[in-house]
C-alpha positions as a Markdown table, in Angstrom:
| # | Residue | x | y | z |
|---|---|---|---|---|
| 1 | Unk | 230.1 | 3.7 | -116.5 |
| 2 | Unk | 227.9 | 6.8 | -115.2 |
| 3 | Unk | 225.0 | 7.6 | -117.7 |
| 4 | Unk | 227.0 | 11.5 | -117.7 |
| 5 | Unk | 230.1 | 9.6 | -118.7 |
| 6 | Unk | 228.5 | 7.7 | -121.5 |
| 7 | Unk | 227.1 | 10.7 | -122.8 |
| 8 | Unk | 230.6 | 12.4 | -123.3 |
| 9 | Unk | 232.1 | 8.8 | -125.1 |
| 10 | Unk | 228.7 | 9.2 | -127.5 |
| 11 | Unk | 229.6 | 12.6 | -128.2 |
| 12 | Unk | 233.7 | 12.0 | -128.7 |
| 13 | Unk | 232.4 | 9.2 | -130.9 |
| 14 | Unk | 230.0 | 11.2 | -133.2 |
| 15 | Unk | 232.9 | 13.8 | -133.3 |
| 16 | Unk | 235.3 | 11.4 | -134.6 |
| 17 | Unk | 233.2 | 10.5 | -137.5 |
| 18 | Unk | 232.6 | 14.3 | -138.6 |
| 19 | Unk | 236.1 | 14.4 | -138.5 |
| 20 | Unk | 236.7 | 11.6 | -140.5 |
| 21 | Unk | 234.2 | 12.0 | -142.8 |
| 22 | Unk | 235.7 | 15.3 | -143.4 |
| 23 | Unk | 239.1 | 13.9 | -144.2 |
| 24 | Unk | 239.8 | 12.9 | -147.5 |
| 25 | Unk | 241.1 | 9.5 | -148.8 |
| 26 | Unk | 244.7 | 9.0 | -149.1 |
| 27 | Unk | 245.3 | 10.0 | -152.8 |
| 28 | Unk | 242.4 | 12.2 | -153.2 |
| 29 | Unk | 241.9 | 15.8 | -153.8 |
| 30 | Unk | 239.3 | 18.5 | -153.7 |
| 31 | Unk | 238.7 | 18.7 | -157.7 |
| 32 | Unk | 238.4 | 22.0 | -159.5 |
| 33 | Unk | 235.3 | 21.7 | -160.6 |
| 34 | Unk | 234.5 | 22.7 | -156.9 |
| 35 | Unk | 233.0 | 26.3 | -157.1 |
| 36 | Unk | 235.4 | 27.8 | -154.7 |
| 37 | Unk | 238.5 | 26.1 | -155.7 |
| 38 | Unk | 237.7 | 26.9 | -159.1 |
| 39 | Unk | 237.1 | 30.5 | -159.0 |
| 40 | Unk | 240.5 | 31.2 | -156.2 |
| 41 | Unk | 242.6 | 29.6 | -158.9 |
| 42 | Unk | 241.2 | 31.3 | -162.5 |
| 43 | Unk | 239.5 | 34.0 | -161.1 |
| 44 | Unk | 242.8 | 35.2 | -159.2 |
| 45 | Unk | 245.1 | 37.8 | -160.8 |
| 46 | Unk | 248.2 | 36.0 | -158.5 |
| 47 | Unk | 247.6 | 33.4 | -160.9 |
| 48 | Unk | 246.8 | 34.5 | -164.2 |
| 49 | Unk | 249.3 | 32.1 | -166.1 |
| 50 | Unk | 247.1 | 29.5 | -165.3 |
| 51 | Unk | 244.2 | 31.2 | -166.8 |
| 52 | Unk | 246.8 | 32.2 | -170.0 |
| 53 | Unk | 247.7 | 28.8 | -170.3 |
| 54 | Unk | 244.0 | 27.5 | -170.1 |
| 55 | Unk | 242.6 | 30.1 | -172.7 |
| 56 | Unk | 245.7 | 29.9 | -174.9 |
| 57 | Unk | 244.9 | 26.2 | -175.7 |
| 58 | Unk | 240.7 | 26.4 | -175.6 |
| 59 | Unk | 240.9 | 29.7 | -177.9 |
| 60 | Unk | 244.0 | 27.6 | -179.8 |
| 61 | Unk | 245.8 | 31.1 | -180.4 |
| 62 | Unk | 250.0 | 31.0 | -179.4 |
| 63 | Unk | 250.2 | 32.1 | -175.7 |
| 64 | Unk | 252.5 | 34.8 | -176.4 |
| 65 | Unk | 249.9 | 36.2 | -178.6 |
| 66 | Unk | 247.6 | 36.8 | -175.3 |
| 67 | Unk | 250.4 | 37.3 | -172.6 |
| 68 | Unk | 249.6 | 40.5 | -170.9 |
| 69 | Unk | 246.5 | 41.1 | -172.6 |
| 70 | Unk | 243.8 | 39.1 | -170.3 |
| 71 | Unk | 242.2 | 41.2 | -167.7 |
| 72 | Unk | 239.6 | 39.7 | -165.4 |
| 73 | Unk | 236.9 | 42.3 | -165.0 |
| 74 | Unk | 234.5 | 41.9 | -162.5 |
| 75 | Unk | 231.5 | 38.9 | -161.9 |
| 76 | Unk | 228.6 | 41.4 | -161.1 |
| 77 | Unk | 226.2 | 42.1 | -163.9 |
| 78 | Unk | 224.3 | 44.9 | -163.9 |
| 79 | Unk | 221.0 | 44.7 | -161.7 |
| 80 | Unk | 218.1 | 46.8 | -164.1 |
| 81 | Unk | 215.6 | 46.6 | -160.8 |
| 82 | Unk | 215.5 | 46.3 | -157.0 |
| 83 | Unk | 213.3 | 43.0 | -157.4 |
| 84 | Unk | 216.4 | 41.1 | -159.1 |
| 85 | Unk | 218.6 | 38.9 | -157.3 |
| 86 | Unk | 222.7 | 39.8 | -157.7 |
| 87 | Unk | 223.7 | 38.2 | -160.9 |
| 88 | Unk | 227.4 | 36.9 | -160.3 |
| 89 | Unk | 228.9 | 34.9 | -162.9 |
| 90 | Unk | 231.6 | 32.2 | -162.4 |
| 91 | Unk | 234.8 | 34.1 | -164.7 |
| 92 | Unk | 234.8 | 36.9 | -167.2 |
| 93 | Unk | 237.7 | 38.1 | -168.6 |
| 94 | Unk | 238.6 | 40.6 | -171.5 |
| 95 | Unk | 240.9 | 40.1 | -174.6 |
| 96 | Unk | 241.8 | 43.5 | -176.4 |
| 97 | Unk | 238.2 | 43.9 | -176.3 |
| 98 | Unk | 236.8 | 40.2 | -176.4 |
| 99 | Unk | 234.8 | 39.3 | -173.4 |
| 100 | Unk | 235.2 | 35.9 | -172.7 |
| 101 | Unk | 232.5 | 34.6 | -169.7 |
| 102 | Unk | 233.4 | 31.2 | -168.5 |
| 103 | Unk | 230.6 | 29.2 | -166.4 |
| 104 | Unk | 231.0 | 26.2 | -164.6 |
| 105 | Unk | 228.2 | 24.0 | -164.4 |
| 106 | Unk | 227.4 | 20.2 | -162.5 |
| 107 | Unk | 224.5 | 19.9 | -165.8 |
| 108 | Unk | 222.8 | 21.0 | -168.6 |
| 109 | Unk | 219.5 | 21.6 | -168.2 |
| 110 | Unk | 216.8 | 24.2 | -169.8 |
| 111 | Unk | 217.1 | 26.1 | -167.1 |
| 112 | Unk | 220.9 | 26.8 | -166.6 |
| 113 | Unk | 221.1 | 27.4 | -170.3 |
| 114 | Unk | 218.7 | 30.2 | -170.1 |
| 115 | Unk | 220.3 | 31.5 | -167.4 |
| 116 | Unk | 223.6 | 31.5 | -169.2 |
| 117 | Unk | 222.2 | 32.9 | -172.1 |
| 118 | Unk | 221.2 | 35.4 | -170.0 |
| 119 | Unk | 224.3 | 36.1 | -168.4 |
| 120 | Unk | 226.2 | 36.2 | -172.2 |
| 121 | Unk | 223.5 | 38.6 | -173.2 |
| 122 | Unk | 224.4 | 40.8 | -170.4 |
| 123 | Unk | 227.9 | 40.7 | -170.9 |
| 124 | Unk | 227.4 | 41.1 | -174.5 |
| 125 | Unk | 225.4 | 44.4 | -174.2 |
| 126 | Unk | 228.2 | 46.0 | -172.1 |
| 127 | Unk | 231.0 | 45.8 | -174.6 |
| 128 | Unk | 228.4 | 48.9 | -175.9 |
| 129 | Unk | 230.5 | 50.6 | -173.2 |
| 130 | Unk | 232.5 | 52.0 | -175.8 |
| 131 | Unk | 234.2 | 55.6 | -176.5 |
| 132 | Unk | 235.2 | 56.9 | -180.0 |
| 133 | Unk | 238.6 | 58.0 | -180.8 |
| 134 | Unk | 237.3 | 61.6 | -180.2 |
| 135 | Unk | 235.7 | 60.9 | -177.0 |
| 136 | Unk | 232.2 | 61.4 | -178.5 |
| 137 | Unk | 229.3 | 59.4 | -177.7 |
| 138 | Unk | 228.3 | 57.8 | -181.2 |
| 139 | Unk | 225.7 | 55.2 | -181.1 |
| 140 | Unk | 226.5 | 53.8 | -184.6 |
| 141 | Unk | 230.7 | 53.9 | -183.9 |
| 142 | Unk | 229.4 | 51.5 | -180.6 |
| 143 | Unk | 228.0 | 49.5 | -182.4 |
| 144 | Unk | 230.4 | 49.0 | -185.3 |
| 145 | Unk | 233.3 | 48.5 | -182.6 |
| 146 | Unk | 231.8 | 45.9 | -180.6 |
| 147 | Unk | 234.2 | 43.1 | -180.3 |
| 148 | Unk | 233.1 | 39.5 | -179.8 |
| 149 | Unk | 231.9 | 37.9 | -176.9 |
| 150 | Unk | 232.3 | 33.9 | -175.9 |
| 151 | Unk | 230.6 | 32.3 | -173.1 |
| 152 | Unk | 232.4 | 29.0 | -172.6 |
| 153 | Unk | 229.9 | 26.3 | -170.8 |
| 154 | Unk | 232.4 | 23.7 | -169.0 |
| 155 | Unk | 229.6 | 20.8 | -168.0 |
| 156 | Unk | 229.6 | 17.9 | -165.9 |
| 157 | Unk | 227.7 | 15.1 | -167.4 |
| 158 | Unk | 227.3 | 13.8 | -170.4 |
| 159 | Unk | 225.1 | 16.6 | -172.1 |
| 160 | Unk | 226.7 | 16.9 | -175.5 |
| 161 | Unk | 227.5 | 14.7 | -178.4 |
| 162 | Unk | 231.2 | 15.9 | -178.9 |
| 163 | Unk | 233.4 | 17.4 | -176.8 |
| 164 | Unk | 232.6 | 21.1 | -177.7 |
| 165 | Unk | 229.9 | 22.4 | -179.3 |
| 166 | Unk | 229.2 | 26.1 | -180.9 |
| 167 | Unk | 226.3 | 28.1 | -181.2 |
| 168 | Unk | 225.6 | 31.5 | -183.4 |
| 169 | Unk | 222.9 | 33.3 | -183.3 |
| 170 | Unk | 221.0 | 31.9 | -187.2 |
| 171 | Unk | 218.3 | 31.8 | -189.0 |
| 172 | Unk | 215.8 | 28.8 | -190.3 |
| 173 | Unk | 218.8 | 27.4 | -192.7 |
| 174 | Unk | 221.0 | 27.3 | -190.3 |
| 175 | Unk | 223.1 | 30.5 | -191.7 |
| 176 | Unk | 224.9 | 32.9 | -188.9 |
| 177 | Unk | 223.8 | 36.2 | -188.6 |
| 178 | Unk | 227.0 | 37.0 | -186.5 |
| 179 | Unk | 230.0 | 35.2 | -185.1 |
| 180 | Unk | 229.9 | 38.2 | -182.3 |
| 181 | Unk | 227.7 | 36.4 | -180.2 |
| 182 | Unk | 229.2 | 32.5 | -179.3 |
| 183 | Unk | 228.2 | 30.2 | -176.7 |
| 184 | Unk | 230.3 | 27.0 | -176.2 |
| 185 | Unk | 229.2 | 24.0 | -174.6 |
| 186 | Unk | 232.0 | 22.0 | -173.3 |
| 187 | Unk | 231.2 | 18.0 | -172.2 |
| 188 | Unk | 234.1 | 17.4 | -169.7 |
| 189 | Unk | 232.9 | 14.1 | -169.0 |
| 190 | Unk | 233.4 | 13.2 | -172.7 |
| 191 | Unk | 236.5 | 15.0 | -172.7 |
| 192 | Unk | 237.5 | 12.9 | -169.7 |
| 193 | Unk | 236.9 | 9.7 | -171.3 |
| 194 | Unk | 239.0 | 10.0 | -174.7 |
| 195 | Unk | 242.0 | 10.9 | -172.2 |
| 196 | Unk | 244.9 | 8.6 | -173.5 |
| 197 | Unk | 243.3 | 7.4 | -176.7 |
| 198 | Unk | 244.6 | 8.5 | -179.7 |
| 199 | Unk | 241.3 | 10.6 | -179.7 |
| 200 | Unk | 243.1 | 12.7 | -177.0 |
| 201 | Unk | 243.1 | 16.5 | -177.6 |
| 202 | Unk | 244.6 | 19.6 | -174.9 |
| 203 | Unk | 241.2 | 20.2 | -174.1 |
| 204 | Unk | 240.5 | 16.7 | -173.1 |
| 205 | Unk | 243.4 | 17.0 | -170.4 |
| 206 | Unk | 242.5 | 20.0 | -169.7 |
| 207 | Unk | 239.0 | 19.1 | -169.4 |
| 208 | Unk | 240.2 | 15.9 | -167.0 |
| 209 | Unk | 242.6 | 18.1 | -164.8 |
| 210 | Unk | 239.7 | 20.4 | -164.0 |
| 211 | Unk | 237.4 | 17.2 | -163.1 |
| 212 | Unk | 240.4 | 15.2 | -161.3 |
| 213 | Unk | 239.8 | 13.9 | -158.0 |
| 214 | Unk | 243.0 | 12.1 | -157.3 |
| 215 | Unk | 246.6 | 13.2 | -157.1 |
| 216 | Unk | 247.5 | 10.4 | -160.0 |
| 217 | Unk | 244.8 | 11.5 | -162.4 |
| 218 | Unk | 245.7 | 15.0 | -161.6 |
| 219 | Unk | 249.0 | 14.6 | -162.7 |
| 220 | Unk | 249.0 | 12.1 | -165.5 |
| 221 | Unk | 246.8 | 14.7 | -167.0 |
| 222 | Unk | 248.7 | 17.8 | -166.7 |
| 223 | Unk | 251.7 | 15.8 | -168.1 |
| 224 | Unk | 254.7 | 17.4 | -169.3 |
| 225 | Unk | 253.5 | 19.3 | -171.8 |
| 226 | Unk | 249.9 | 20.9 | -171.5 |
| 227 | Unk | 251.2 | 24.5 | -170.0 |
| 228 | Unk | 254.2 | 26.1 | -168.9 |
| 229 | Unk | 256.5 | 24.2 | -166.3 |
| 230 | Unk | 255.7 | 27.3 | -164.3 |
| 231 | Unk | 251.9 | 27.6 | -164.5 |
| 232 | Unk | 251.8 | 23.9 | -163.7 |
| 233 | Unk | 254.1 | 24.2 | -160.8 |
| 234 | Unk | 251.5 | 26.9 | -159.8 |
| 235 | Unk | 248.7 | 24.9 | -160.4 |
| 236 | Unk | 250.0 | 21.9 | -158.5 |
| 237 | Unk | 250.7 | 23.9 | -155.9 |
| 238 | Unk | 247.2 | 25.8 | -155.4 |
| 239 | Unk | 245.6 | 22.0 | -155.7 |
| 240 | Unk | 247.9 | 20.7 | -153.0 |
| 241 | Unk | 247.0 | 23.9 | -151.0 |
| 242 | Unk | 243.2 | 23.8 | -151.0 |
| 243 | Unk | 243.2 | 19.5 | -150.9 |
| 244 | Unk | 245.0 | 20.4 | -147.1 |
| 245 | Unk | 242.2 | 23.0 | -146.0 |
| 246 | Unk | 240.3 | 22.2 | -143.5 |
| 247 | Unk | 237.9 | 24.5 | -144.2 |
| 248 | Unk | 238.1 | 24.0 | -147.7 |
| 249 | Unk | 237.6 | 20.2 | -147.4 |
| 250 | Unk | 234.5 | 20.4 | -145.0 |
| 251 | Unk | 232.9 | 22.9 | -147.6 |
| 252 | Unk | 233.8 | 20.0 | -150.0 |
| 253 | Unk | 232.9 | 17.5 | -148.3 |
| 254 | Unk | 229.4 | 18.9 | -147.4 |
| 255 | Unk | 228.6 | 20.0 | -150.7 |
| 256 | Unk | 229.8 | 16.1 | -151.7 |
| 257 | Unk | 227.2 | 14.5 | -149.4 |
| 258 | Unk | 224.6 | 17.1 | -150.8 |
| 259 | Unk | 225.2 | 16.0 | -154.1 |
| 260 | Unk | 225.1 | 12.7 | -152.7 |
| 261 | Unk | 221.9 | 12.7 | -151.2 |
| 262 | Unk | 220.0 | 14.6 | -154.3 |
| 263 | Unk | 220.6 | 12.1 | -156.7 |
| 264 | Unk | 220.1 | 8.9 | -154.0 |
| 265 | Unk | 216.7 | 10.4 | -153.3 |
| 266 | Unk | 215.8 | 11.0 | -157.2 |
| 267 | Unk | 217.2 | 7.6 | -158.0 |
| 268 | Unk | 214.9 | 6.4 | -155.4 |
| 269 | Unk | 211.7 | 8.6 | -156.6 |
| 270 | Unk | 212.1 | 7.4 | -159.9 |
| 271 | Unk | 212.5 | 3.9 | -159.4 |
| 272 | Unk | 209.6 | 3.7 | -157.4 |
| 273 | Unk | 207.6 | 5.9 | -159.6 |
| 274 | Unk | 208.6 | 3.9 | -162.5 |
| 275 | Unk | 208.9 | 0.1 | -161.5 |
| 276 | Unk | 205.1 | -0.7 | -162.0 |
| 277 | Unk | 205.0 | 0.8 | -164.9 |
| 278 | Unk | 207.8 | -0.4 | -166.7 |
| 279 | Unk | 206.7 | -4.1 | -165.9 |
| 280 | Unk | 203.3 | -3.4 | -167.4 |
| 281 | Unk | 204.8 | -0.8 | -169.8 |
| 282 | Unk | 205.2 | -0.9 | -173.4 |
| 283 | Unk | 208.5 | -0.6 | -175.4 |
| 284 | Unk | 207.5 | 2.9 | -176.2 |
| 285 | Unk | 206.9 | 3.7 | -172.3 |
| 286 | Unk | 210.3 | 2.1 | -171.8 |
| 287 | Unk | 211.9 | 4.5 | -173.9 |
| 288 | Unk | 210.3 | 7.6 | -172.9 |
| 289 | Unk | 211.3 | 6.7 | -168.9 |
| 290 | Unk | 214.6 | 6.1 | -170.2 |
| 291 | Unk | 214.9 | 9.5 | -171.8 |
| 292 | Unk | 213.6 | 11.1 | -169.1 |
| 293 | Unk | 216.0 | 9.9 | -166.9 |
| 294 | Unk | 218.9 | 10.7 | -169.5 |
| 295 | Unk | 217.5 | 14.4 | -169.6 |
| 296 | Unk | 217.8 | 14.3 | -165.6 |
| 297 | Unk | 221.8 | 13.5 | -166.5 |
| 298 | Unk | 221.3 | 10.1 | -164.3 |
| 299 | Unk | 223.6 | 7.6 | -164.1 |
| 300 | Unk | 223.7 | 5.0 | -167.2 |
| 301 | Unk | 224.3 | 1.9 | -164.8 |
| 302 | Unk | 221.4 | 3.2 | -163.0 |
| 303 | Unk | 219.0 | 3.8 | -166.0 |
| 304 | Unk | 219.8 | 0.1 | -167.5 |
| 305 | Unk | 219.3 | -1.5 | -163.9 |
| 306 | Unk | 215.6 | 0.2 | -163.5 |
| 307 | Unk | 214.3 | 0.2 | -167.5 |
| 308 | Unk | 216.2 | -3.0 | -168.3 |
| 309 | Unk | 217.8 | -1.5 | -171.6 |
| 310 | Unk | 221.4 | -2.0 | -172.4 |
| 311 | Unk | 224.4 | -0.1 | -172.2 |
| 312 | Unk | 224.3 | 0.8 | -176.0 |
| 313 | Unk | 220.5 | 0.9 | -176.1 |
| 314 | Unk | 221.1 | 3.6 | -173.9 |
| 315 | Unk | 224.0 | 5.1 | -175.7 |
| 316 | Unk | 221.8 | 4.9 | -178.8 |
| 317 | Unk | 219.1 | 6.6 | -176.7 |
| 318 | Unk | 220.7 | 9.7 | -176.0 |
């Protein structure tokens, strides 16, 4: 074989792996939880019994009591300066007044929280937008007419002790100023887990068909009865559409292996920052690495194999 001719079999051979590594697995599917499939399925007039169906059971309201009345405005906030970066959201929709923000996030972190305060802050001070019946400007009928706003924090990770947790603006006792202002956080991988246990709630399958990455967990979640026959035919159908994309499945796919590779190299920083110390450590240094690592949202498996500590020493931990 010519050294020209072995160059083209290297290069049909290191084509044939991007291409295979771009496939998926027989049974899989590109999950929700992936940014664009997310946002072409909720954020997506076309399919906006989907999104009744979803917000009907989070919001626990009949869906005939919202039917027709969920607009999706749009994900730009308002810019104050030239020096800020375009702040786009993930959803925000409007309920006869209610805005409801929905953010889909891989962790929680102090960070993204801010940022999502942020954001809910933002959408918050628009419902101000308001007119009077008479068409007047009045700054005090503004603010009396203000309707509620909810930003809804669905989190990879295991970042909260239930499966959804509420927060008011309060004071020192713990007392709410207002129930206008709401920010849920929403631990999917919890959710996930109490699937078929008699712990299992909507959300939970709701939670686990956003997070699926097979066809047969897909499914067994949606069920029979979680939405409409034809929001889930819908749904079934936009899942089956994107998980034969091309396009869509290399943007999975390379946003998978960046994932990937983050948390291999972290694993690997960590473990070699920490191995000499934990065998010379003291309990106490133990338990700090190990929360540490636990605020990172790493792996338990990984956390017990590089501090030592149990399963439920971790559990206990957190």
């Amino acid at each position: 074989m010519s050294s020209s001719e072995e160059k083209i079999t290297l290069e049909r051979i290191k084509m044939n792996q991007t291409v295979r590594e771009k496939k998926l697995e027989k049974g899989q599917i590109v999950p929700i939880t992936f940014d664009y499939v997310f946002c072409n399925i909720f954020n997506n007039p076309d399919n906006m019994i989907i999104l009744e169906n979803f917000l009907s059971c989070y919001l626990e309201v009949p869906l005939k009591k919202i039917r027709g009345q969920v607009e999706i405005l749009s994900r730009n906030l308002i810019i104050e300066n030239k020096k800020e970066s375009n702040k786009q959201i993930d959803l925000l929709v409007d309920i006869e007044g209610e805005k409801i923000n929905i953010e889909l996030q891989n962790k929680r972190s102090d960070g993204i929280i801010n940022r999502n305060v942020v954001f809910a802050c933002k959408v918050h001070a628009g419902g101000l937008k308001l007119k009077t019946s008479n068409g007047k400007k009045d700054s005090y009928s503004k603010y009396t007419a203000i309707k509620r706003t909810l930003q809804i924090n669905l989190m990879r990770g295991k970042n909260t002790k239930k499966i959804k947790e509420s927060y008011f603006l309060t004071n020192e006792e713990g007392e709410i100023l207002t129930k206008k202002f709401q920010i849920d956080l929403v631990n999917m991988e919890k959710a996930r887990e109490i699937c078929y246990t008699k712990e299992e709630t909507k959300l939970a399958r709701w939670c686990t068909v956003i997070m699926a990455t097979t066809k047969e967990e897909f499914e067994k979640a949606l069920g029979e009865d979680l939405m409409e026959k034809e929001a889930r035919d819908l749904l079934e159908e936009k899942v089956e559409q994107y998980s034969r994309d091309e396009e869509v499945i290399e943007m999975y796919s390379e946003y998978s292996r960046a994932e990937l590779e983050r948390e291999s190299v972290l694993e690997e920083a960590i473990e070699k920052a920490t191995k000499q110390g934990i065998e010379k450590g003291t309990q106490k240094n133990r338990i700090e690495i190990a929360k540490r690592m636990l605020d990172e949202k790493l792996d338990e498996n990984t956390i017990s194999r590089i501090t030592g500590f149990s399963l439920q020493e971790i559990e206990k931990l957190g």
